[in-house]
C-alpha positions in Angstrom: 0.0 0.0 0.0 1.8 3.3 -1.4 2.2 5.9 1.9 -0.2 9.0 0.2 -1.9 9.3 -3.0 -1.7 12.7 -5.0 -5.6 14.0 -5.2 -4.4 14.9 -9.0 -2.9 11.5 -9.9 -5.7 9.6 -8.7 -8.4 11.4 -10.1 -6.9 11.6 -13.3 -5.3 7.9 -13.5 -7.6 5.2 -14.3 -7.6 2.1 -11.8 -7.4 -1.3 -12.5 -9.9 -4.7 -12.2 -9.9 -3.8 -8.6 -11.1 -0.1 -8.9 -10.4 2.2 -6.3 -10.3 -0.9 -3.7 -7.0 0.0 -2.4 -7.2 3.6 -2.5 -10.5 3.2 0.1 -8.7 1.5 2.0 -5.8 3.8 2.4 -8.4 6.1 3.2 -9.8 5.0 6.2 -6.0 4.4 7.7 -6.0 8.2 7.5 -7.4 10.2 10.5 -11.1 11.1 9.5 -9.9 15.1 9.3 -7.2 14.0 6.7 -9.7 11.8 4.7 -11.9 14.9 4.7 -9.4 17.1 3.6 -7.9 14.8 1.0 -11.7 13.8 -0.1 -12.7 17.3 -0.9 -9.5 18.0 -2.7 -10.9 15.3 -5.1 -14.2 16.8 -5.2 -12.6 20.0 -6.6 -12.5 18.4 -10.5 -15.2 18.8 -12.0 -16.1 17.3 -15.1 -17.2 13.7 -16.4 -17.1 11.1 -13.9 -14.7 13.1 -11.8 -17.4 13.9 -9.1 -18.9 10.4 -9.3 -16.2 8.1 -8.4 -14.9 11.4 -6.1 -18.3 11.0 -4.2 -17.8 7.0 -4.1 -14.4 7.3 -2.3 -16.5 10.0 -0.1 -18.9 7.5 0.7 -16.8 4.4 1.2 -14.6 6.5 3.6 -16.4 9.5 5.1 -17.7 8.9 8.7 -18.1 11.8 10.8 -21.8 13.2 10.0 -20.5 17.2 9.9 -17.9 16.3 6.7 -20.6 14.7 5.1 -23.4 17.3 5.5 -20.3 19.9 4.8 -19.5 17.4 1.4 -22.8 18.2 0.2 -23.5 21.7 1.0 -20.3 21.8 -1.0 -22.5 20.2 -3.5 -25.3 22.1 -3.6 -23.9 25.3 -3.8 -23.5 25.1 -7.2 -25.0 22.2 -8.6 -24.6 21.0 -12.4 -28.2 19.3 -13.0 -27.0 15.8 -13.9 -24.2 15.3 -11.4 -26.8 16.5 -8.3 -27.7 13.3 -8.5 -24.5 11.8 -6.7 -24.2 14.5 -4.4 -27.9 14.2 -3.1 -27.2 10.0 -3.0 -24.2 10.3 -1.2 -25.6 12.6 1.3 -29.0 10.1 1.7 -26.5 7.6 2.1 -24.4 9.0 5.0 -26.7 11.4 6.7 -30.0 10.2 5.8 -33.2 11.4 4.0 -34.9 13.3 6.0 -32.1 15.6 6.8 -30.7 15.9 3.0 -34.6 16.8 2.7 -34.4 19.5 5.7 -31.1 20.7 4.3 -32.8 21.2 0.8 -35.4 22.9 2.3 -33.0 25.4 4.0 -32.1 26.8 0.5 -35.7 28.0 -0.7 -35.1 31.2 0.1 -31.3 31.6 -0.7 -30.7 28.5 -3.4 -34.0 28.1 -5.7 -32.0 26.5 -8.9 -30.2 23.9 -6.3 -33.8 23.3 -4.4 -35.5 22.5 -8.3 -32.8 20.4 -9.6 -32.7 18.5 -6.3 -36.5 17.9 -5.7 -36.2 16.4 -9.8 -34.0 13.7 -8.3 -35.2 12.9 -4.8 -38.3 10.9 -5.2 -36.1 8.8 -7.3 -33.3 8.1 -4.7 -35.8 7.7 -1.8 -36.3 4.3 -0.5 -40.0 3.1 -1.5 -40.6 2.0 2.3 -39.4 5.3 3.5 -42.6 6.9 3.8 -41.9 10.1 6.0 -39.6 11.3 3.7 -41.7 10.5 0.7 -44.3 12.9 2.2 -41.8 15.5 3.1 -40.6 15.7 -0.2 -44.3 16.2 -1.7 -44.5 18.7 0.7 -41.2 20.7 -0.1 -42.4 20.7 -4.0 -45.5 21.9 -3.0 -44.2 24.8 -1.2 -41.2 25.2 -4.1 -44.3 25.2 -6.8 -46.4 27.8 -4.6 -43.2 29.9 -4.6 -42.6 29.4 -8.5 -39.0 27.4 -7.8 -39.8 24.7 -10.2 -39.2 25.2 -13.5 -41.5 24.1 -16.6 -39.8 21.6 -19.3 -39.6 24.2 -22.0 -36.2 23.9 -23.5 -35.0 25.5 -26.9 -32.6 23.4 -30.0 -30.2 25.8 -30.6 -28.6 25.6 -34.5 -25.6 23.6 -33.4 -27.4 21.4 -31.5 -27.5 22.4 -27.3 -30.0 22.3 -25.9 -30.9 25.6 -23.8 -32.9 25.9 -20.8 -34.6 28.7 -19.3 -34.5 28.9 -15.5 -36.6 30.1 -12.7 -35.2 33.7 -13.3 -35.7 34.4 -17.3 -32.4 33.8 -18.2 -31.2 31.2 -20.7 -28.3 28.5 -19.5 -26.9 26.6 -21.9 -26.8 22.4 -20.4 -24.1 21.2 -23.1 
């Protein structure tokens, strides 16, 4: 087992058979502060498949409940519609539903785009016998329609081919 890992070298190498087996477990051998740290050094590349398997070394090694609510506040600051996803399933996974769903709800009033795009993924990542949080979720997009959060599925073709989107505010976003 090498003695560190470079955040850069191992985001950008691709892993063997085994994956990032060995790289997990190196990981938890570290004190949880230095796992944080090295963790969200990792979650600084953005781009395909960089947050994913970021956010799978996150949850395979993450255990103090303040990183991970800290991990994805970090995600939802921000959020990139597809990859809000991950961040919202790695959060359900370490911290639970119902307080991803509270800390969701915290942003109506400060974070509308992050409170749309995650209430489009949540049902999905909810357990189906998890019926409190199923409810509060219907109830959060209630209040998010009554407050005109959630956006309509118009979208525009541009020429070349992207596809834009208009947000909650007017303005136009380009999602390729």
């Amino acid at each position: 087992m090498p003695a560190a890992y470079d955040p850069e070298d191992l985001m950008q190498t691709r892993r063997g058979p085994r994956g990032d087996t060995d790289v997990k477990r190196w990981l938890r051998s570290l004190s949880d502060d230095e796992c944080f740290a090295l963790i969200g050094v990792c979650l600084r590349f953005r781009g395909y498949g960089y947050e994913k398997r970021a956010l799978s070394l996150a949850t395979s090694c993450i255990r103090r409940p303040a990183h991970a609510m800290a991990i994805l506040r970090t995600g939802l600051v921000c959020p990139d519609a597809s990859s809000v996803k991950f961040w919202l399933a790695f959060a359900i996974a370490k911290l639970g539903a119902r307080k991803v769903i509270a800390e969701v709800a915290a942003l109506l009033d400060t974070n509308p785009v992050a409170v749309d795009m995650a209430l489009y993924w949540l049902p999905s990542l909810l357990s189906s016998s998890d019926h409190a949080s199923r409810v509060a979720v219907q109830i959060l997009h209630a209040e998010a329609q009554r407050r005109g959060i959630i956006r309509g599925s118009v979208t525009t073709r541009t020429a070349d081919g992207k596809f834009l989107f208009q947000d909650i505010f007017g303005s136009t976003k380009s999602d390729a």
